[in-house]
C-alpha positions as CSV (number, residue, x, y, z in Angstrom):
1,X,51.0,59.4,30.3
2,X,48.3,60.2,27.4
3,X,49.0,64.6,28.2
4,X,52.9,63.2,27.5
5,X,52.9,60.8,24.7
6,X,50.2,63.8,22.9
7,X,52.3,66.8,23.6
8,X,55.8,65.4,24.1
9,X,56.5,62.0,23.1
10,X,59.9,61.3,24.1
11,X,60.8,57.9,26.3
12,X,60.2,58.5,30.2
13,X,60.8,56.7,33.4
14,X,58.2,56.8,36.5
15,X,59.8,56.7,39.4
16,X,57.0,55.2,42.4
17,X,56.7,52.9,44.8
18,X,53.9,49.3,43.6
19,X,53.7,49.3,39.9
20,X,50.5,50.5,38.7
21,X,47.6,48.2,37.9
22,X,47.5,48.9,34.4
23,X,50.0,48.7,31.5
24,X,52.0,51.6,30.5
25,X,51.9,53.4,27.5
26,X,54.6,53.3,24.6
27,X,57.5,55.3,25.4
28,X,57.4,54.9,29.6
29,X,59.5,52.5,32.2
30,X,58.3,52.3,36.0
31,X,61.5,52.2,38.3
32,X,60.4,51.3,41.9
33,X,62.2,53.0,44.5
34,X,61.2,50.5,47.6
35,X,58.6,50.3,49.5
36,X,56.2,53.4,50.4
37,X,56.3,53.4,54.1
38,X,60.1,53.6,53.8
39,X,59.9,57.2,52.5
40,X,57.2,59.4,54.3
41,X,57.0,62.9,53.2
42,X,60.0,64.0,55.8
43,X,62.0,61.5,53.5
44,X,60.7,62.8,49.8
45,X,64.1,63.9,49.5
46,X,65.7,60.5,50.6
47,X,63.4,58.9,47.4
48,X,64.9,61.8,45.2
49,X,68.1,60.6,46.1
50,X,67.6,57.0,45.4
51,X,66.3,58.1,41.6
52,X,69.2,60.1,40.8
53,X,71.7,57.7,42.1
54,X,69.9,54.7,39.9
55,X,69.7,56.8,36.8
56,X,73.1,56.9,34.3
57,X,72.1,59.9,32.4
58,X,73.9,63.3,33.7
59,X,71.1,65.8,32.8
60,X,67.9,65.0,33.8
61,X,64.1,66.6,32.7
62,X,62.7,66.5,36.1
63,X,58.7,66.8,36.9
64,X,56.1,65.8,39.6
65,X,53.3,63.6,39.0
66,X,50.6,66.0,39.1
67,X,52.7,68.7,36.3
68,X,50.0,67.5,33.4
69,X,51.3,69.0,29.7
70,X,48.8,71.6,28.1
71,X,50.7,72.2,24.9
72,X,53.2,70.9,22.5
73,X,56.8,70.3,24.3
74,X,59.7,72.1,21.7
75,X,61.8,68.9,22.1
76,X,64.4,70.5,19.9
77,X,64.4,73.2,22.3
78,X,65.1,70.8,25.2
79,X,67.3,69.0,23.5
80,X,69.7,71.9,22.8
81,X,69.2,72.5,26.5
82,X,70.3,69.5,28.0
83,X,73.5,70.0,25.9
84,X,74.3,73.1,27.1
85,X,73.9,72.2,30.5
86,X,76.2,69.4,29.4
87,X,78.6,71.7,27.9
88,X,78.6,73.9,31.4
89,X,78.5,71.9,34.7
90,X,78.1,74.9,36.6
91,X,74.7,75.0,35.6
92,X,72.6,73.5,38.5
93,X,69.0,73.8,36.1
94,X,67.6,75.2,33.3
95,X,63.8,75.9,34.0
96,X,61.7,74.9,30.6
97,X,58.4,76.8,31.8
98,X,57.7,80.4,33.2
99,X,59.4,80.2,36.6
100,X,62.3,81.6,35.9
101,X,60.8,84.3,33.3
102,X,58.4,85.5,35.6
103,X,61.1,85.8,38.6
104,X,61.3,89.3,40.1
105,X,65.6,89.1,40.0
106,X,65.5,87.6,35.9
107,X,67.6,89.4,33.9
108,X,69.1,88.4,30.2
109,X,72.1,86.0,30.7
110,X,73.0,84.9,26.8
111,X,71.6,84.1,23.7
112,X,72.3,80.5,22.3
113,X,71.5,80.2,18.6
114,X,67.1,81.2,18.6
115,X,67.1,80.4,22.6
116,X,66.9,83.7,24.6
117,X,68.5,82.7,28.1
118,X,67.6,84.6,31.4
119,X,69.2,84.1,34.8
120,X,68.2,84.4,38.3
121,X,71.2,85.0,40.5
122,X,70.8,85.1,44.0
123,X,69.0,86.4,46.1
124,X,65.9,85.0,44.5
125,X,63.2,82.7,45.3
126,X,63.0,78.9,44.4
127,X,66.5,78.5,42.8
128,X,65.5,74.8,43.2
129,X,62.2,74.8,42.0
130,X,59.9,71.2,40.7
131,X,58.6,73.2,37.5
132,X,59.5,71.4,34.7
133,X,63.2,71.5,34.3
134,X,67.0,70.3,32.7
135,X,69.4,69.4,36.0
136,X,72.9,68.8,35.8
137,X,72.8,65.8,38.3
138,X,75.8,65.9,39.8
139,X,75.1,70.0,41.0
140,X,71.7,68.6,42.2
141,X,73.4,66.0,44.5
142,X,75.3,68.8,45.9
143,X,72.1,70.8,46.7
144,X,70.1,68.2,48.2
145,X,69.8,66.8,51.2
146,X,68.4,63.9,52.9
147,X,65.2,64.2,55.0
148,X,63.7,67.1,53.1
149,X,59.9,67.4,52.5
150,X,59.1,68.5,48.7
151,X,58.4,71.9,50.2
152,X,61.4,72.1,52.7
153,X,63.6,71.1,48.6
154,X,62.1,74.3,47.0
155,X,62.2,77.0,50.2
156,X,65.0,75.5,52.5
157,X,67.0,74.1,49.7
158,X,66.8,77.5,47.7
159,X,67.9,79.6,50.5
160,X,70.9,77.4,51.2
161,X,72.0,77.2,47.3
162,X,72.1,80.8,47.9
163,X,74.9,80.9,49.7
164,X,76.6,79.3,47.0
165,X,74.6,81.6,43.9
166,X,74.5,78.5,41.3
167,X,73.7,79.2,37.9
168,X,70.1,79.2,37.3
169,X,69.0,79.9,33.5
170,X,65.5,80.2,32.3
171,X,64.4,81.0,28.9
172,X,62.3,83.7,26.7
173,X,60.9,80.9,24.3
174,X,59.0,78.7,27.3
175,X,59.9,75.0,25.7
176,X,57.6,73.8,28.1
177,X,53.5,74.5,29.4
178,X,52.4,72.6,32.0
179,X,50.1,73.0,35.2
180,X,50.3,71.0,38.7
181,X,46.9,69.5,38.8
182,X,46.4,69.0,42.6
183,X,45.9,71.6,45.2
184,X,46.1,71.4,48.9
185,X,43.9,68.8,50.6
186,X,43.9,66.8,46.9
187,X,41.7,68.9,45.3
188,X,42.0,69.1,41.5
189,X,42.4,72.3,39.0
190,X,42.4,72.1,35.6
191,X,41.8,76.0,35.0
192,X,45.2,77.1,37.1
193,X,47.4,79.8,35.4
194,X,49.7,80.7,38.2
195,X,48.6,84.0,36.4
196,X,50.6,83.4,33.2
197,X,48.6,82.1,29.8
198,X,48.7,79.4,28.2
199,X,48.8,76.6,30.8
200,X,45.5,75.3,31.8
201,X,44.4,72.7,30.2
202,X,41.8,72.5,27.6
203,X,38.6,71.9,27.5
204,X,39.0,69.2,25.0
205,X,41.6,67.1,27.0
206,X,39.4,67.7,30.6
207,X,36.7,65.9,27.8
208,X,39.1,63.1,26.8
209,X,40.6,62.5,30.2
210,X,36.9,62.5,31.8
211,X,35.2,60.6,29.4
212,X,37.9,58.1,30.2
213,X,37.4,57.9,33.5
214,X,40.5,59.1,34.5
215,X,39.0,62.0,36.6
216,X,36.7,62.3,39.6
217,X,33.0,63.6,38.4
């Protein structure tokens, strides 16, 4: 919530499980999706599903708990985003970070206003992808399926929305820098690139967040 409010700013929801033990900062709402034990990792998807059927909006910014901001968010750039996903509901998601840019298939797709848009058309890997990102919801429902781990939504879901060849659009500008702060086995890095600059963190919010306790010594 404090790498958010700093870099971004703009109201969010956190979709868990029990509230947290401590009060939320400005800007956020917890929605609880049930009870933990009702959604196992075999049933991440299932808990997906119950978020997107709750929520009213029909684009949504989607991103895991552990995708920790490292720079300033272009909300403008979002913004604009989420309207043209609005304006074209054949667009299953618009990736905000480098996963799209850095895809082996990209290639140049359009140019709205200063926004350089790529595309990754099938085949290519990780059409649905948890990097930061603007869904149409509805082209989401049709892509996901119940009883899906978080891996089987990015590897098995991917190869089926293949089949179909959604549109996925990316962007030159990168709106978005962020970095999944957990490894396998729950170990934490601050440092990773995923071998593109500009997304660990820095050395003066691994200070902040340390010195307030909010990470392991």
């Amino acid at each position: 919530m404090h790498l958010w409010n700093k870099y971004c700013g703009i109201p969010a929801t956190i979709a868990g499980f029990t509230p947290p033990p401590f009060p939320l900062e400005d800007g956020f709402t917890f929605h609880s999706i049930g009870k933990m034990e009702d959604y196992p990792v075999n049933k991440w998807s299932d808990a997906l599903l119950h978020v997107l059927h709750a929520t009213p909006a029909e684009q949504v910014l989607l991103m895991l708990e552990d995708a920790w901001l490292t720079r300033p968010v272009n909300v403008g750039m979002v913004a604009k985003l989420a309207e043209y996903a609005a304006e074209h509901p054949d667009v299953l998601r618009i990736d905000l970070t480098t996963d799209r840019l850095y895809n082996s298939a990209v290639r140049d797709y359009a140019t709205l206003q200063w926004i350089d848009l790529v595309q990754t058309p099938h085949p290519s890997e990780y059409l649905l992808s948890m990097c930061a990102g603007v869904w149409n919801k509805q082209q989401l429902l049709k892509h996901l399926q119940p009883g899906w781990t978080p891996w089987q939504f990015e590897l098995d879901g991917s190869r089926l929305a293949g089949e179909s060849n959604p549109l996925v659009l990316g962007t030159r500008q990168l709106p978005m820098r962020h970095l999944f702060a957990m490894r396998a086995n729950g170990v934490m890095d601050l440092k990773m690139t995923w071998g593109v600059p500009g997304h660990p963190l820095s050395d003066e919010d691994i200070a902040y967040l340390y010195a307030q306790g909010w990470l392991p010594a």
